[in-house]
N, C-alpha and C positions, 0 to 999 in steps of 0.2 A: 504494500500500500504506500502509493509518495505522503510525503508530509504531509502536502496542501488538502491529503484527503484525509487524514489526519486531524489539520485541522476544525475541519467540520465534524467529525466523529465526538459525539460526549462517550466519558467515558460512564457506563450503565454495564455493569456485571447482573447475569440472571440471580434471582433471590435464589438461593440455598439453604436449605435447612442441613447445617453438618452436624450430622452425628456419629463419626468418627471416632479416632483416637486425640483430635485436635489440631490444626487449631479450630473452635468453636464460632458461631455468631456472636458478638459481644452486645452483652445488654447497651439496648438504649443511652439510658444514662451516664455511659461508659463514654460512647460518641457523643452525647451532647456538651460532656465534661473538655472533651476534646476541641471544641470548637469554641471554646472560649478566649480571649483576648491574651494574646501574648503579651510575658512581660521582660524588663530585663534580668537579667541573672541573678543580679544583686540589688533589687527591687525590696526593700523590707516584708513586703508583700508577699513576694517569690519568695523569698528564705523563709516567711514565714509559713510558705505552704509547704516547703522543703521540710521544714522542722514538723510540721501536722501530718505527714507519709510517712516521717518516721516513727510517730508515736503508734503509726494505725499500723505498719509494718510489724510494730513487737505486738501489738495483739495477734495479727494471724503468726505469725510465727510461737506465742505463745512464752516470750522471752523478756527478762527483764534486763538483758544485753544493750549499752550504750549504741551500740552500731547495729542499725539497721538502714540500709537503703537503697537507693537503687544503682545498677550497675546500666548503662544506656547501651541498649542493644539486645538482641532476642534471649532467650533461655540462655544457650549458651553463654553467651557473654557473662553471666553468671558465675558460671560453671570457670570459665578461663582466668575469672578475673581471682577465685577462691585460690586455685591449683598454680596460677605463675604466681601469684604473691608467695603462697607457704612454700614450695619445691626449689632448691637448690638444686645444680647439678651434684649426680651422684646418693642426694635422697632415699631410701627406700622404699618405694610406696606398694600399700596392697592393696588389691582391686577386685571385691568378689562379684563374680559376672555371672548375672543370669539371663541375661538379653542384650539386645544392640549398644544399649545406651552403657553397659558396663565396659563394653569395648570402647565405648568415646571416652571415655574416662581413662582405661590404659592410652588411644593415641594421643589425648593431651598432658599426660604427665610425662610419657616417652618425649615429647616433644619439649618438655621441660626439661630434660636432661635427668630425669630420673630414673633410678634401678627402680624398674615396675615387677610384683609379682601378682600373679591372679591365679584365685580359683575360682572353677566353675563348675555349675550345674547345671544338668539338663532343663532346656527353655521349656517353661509351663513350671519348675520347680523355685522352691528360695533356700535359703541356707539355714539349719539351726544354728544357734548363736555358741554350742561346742566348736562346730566347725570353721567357724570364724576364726573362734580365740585360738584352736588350733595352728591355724598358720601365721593368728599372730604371734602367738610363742614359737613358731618356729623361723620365722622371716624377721622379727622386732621392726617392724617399722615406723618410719617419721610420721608416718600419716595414714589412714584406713579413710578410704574413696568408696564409697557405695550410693545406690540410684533407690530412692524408696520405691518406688513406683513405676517400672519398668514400659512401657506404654506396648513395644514390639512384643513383651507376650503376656502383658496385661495382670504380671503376677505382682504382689507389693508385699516389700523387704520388712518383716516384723524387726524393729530397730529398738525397743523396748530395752533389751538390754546389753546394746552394743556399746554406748555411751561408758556404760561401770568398765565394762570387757576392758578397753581402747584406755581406759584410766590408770588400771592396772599394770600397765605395760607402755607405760609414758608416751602412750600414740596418740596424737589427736583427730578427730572423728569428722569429718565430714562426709555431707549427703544433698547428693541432689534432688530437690522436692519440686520441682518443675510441674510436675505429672498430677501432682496428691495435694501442693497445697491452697487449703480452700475448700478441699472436698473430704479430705478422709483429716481424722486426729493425724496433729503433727506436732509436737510439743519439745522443742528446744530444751525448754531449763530444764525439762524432768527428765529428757530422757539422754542430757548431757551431752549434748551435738555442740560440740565447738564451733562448726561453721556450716549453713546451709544456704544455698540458693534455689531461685524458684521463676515460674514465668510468667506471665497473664493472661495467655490465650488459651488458658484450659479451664480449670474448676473454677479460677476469678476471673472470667467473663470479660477478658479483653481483649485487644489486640496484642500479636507479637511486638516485642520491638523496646521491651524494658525488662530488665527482670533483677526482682527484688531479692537481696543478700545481708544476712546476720552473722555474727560471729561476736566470739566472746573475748575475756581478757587475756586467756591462753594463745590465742591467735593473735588479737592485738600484740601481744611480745614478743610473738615471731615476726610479725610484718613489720613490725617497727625496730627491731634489729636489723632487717633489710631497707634499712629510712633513704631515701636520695630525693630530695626534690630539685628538677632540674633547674638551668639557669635561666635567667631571667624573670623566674618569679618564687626564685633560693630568697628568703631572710639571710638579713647581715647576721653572721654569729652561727649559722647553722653549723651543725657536726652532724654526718652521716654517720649508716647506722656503722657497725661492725661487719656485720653478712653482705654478699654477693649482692648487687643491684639488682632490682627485678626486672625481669627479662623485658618486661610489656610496661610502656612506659601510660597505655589508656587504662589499662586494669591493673595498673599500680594502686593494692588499698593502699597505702600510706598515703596517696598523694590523693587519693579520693576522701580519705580520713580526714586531710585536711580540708578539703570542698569542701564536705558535708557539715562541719564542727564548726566552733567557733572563729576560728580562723579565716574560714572562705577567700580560702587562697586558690587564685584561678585556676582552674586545672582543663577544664573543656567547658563549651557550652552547654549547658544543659539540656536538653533535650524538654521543651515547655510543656507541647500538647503527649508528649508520653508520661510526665510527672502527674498529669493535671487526668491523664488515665485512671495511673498505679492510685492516686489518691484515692479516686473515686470507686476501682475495683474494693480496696480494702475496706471501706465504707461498708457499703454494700455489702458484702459477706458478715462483716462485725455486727451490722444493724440487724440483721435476719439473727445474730447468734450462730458460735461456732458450734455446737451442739446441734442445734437445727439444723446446720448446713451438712454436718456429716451425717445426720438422721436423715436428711430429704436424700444423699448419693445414695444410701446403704438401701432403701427404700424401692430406688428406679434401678440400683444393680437388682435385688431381686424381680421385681417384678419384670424385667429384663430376658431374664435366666427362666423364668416360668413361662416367659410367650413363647422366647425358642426351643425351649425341651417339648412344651404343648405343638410345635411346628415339627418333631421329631428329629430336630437336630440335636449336636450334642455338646456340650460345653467343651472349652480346651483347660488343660493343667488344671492343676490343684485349687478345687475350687474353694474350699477352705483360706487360700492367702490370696485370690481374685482380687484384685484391686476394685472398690466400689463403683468406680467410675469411668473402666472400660472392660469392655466381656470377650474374649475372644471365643469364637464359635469355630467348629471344623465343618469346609464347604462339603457338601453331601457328593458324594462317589457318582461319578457319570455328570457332575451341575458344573458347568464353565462360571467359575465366579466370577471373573472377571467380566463375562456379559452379567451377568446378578448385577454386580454393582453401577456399569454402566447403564441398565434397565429403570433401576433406584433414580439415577443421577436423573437421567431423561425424559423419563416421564412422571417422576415424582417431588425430583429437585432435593432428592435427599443421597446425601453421603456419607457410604460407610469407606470404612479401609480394609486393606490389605496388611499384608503384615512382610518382613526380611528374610533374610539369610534361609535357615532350614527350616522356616514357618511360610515361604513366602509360596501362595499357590494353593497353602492347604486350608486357613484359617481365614475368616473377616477378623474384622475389631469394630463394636459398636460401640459406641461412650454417648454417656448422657450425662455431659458435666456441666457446674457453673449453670447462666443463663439458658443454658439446652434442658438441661436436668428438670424436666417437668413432665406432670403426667400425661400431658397432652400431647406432646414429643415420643414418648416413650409410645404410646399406642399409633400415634400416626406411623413411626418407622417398624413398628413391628407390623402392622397391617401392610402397608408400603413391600415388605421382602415377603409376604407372604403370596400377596397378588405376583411379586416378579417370580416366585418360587412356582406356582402354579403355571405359565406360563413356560415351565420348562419341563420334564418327564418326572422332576421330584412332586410325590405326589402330599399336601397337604392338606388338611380338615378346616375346610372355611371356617374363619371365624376365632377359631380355637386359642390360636395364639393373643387377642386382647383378650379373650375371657378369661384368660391365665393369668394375666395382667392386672387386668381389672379385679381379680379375685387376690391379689395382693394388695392392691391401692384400696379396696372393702375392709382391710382387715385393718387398717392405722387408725389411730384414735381421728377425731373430727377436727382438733387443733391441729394435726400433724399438715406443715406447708407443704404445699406441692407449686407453690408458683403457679 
């Protein structure tokens, strides 16, 4: 297409109902929050909204941790900005891997120049927390990297008592909650997570493109033994730290530490209409109650699980550690999923996913998270793959699959939210 034609094109994407693994439709409120008047950086105004994300940040995180905020840029960014701060070259890191995303985890720390070691489990499975401490007694490492919430095979990481584990053995604990936070219990100070990062276009209902990061004192002392702030907006008198600079001079915490802190020493521009998001995400969830909010996931996971067993499909992995807020199903023997899903997209405007590696071909992923996570959703896309399902030689029981649903959503008390 030339430009000039270009020109005249608005851009108008068809409505979508995703309900995937993420990223989701982002509440309303979420975009309207967005569209509000830019300010400058250091606006009292802006720092002072700076300062109100951070206090709504330790509530979903669940932390009474000084740092909480945001890192400018998708999930990842997150993820990059926790891993090149803490990792030295030569580091030890352990990485237990039950899906894709424990792999992204080994190439970002390799790429930090860290001795990585990983154990793994068969996808659909997670780890007991013996097996854990096992390698960490026998690897001792700087740090333990794990994903609660694994989205590629939709299993999530009981972390309950990895926190004590990792204490014991002078390792400090981070986890990526990208996937989970917002929708399932994720509680920092109790369950002793030194540092966690997260995204917004899943459970909290936004778009990609910020993602929010905590950590504690114990990490505070290691990123700030790596102290460097570079030149031309170095204070007179500064003394670097002792450690190895950080590799990554934008997901430098120390120098974000000082953005965010009293100081408000320039570090980047802040990213306005993503702050003025993340505020409005955590709003949102805190205002409903985090109780509720992982009472409403736990709810459309089941009801979920009961359309598609009533469609005589079959659940994938353990479904006991299923993450609440996405379901992986196995595509029926003889059914081209990938026509299913494109059938979904075309003539219903809804999206499910696919799934990686040794899962890719065999499974969907359906998620009802954040602003998707309703009951109304839940029955539409279950109805939605039942029609595409009939349409193909797998043979299904009209109807069946909402009334299995519906006979989940009948049994909640009459307060319980469903949005």
């Amino acid at each position: 297409m030339s430009t000039n034609a270009l020109l005249t094109e608005d851009l108008n994407p068809l409505p979508r109902l995703l309900m995937g693994p993420g990223p989701i439709n982002a509440d309303p409120r979420v975009l309207r929050a967005m569209s509000m008047p830019l300010l400058g950086q250091f606006d009292p105004q802006f720092t002072g909204y700076m300062n109100e994300t951070m206090g709504l940040l330790r509530g979903l995180f669940q932390t009474e941790n000084r740092w909480a905020f945001l890192v400018d840029g998708t999930a990842r960014a997150g993820i990059e900005a926790a891993l090149v701060s803490l990792i030295e070259p030569g580091d030890r890191v352990l990485i237990p891997v039950f899906g894709r995303f424990g792999h992204l985890l080994h190439e970002i720390a390799a790429r930090c120049g860290a001795e990585v070691h990983t154990i793994e489990t068969e996808w659909g499975t997670v780890f007991s927390p013996d097996a854990i401490e096992d390698a960490i007694r026998a690897h001792r490492p700087k740090l333990v990297a794990i994903v609660h919430g694994d989205t590629s095979t939709t299993m999530a990481q009981p972390l309950e008592a990895l926190g004590d584990i990792c204490r014991r053995y002078d390792a400090l604990l981070y986890v990526d909650a990208t996937a989970t936070l917002g929708g399932m219990d994720f509680r920092v100070d109790a369950w002793k997570i030194d540092a966690a990062t997260a995204g917004l276009q899943k459970c909290l209902s936004g778009p990609p493109g910020s993602a929010p990061i905590t950590f504690n004192e114990r990490v505070e002392r290691a990123v700030l033994r790596r102290k460097h702030v570079e030149e031309g907006i170095r204070p007179a008198g500064f003394t670097p730290g002792a450690g190895s600079r950080i590799q990554s001079n934008y997901f430098d915490l120390g120098m974000l530490m000082d953005y965010w802190g009293e100081e408000r020493l320039n570090h980047h521009t802040e990213a306005t209409s993503m702050l003025y998001a993340a505020r409005e995400c955590a709003r949102i969830v805190l205002r409903e109650g985090l109780d509720q909010v992982v009472d409403r996931h736990a709810v459309a996971s089941r009801a979920t699980v009961a359309g598609l067993e009533a469609m005589g499909l079959r659940i994938f992995g353990d479904v006991d550690h299923k993450m609440a807020n996405v379901t992986g199903v196995y595509i029926p023997e003889g059914v081209d999923g990938e026509a299913v899903r494109a059938g979904m997209l075309n003539d219903f405007g809804i999206e499910i996913g696919s799934s990686f590696g040794p899962l890719r071909g065999r499974i969907w992923r359906i998620g009802a998270m954040g602003y998707n996570c309703r009951k109304q959703n839940v029955l539409i896309c279950l109805s939605a793959l039942e029609a595409t399902l009939r349409r193909t030689s797998f043979r299904v029981e009209a109807g069946a699959a909402v009334e299995a649903a519906f006979a989940v959503y009948d049994e909640q008390p009459a307060s319980n939210p469903t949005r």
